[in-house]
C-alpha positions in Angstrom: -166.8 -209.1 1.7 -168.1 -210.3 5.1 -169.3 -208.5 8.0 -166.3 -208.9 9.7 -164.1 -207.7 7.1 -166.3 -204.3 6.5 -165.9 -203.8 9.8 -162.1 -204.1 10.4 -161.7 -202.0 6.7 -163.6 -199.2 8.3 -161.9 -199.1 11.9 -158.6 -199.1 9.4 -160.1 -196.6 7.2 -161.2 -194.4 10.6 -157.7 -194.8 12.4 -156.0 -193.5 9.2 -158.4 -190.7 8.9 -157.6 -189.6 12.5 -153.6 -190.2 12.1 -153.4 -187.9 9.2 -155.7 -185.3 10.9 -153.3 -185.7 14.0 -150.4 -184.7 11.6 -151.9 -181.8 9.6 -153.3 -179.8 12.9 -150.4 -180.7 14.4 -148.7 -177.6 15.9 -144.9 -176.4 15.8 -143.1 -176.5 19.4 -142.1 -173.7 20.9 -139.1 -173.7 23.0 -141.0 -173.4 26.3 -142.5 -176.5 25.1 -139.5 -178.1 24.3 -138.3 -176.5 28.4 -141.1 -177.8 29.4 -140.1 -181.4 28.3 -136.7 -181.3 29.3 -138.2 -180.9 33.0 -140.1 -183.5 33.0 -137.9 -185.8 31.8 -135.8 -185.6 34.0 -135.1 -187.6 36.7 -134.0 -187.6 40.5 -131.7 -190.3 39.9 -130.0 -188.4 37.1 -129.3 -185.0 38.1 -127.4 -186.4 41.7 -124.3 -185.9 39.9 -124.9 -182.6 38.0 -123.7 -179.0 38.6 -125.6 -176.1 39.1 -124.7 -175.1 35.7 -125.8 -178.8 34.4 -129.0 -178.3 36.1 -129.8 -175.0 35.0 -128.9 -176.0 31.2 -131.2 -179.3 31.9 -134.3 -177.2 33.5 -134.2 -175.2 30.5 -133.4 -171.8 32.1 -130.8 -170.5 29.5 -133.4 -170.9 26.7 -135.1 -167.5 27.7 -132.6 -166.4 30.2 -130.0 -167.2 27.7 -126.5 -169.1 27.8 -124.7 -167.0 29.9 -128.3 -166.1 32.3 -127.5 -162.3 30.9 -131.0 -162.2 29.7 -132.6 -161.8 26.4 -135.4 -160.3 24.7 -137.3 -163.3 26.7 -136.7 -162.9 30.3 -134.4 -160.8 32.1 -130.8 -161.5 33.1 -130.3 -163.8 36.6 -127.2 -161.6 37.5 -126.8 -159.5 41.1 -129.8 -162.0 42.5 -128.3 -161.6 45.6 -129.6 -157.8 45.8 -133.3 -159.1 46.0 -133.7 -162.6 47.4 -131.9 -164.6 50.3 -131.8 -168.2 49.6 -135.2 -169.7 51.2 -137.3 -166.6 49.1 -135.3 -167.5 45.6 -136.2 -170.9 46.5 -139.5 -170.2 47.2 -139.6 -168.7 44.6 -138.5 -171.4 42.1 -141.0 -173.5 43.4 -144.0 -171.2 43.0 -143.0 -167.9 41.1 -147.0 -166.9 41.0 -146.6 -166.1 43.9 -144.9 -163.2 43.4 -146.6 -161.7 40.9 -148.2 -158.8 42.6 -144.7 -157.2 43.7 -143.9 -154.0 41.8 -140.3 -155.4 40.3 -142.6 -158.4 38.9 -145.4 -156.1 37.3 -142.5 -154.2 35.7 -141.7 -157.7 34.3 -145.1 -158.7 33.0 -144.6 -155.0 31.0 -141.1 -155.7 29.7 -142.2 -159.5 28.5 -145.6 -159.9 28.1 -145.7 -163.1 26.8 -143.7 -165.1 28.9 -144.7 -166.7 32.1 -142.0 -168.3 34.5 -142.9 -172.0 34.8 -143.0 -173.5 38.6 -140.2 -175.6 39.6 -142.4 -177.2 42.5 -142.2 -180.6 41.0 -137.9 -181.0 40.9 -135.7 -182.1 43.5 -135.6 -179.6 46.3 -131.6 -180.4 46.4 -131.2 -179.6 42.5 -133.2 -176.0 43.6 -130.9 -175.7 46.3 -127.8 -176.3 44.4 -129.5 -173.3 41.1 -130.3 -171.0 44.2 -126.7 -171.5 45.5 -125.0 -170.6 42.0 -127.4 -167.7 40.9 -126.9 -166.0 44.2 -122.8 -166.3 43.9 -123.6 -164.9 40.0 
């Protein structure tokens, strides 16, 4: 063999060595993985057109919150909002929920599920927010 061929041989050999240690460490997704995908890919042109409901499916909200936002061992239920927030704090809220982690009604959250963090919706259309705060307060 020449030069040239030992060396593309052993970049091939390398790249396979990495591509099957890629796929053996390779972890499982969780579902606030798979949430956190949905997010991202979706798009401002896209969710124009959706409901509240549509958005709140596409943000990924029902997978802790669960189908009918009646909560789940997860995250608690999104029902009587209107009790606690107006619709500029929910919205803040959505946007930057660590924010709000030093109130007493969150700290009794952090108790209740311990290993769940609500993810910032800072990054989506404010409109889509507005349209989720809208619904959820009506809920």
């Amino acid at each position: 063999m020449t030069k040239p061929q030992i060396w593309v041989a052993a970049f091939l050999a390398i790249f396979l060595l990495l591509f099957i240690l890629q796929r053996v460490t390779r972890k499982e997704e969780t579902p606030r993985d798979l949430s956190f995908k949905m997010n991202n890919q979706m798009t401002e042109e896209n969710s124009n057109d959706l409901t509240a409901e549509q958005l709140i499916n596409n943000f990924g909200c029902t997978n802790c919150h669960g189908s009918n936002l009646g909560g789940t061992a997860l995250a608690p239920a999104l029902r009587d909002l209107s009790k606690y927030w107006g619709k500029e704090s929910l919205l803040s809220y959505l946007r930057n929920p660590n924010d709000y982690m030093d109130k007493d009604r969150f700290r009794e959250y952090r108790e209740k599920y311990p290993s769940q963090i609500m993810p910032p919706y800072g990054n989506k259309n404010i409109k889509d927010l507005g349209k989720i705060v809208d619904y959820l307060l009506t809920q």
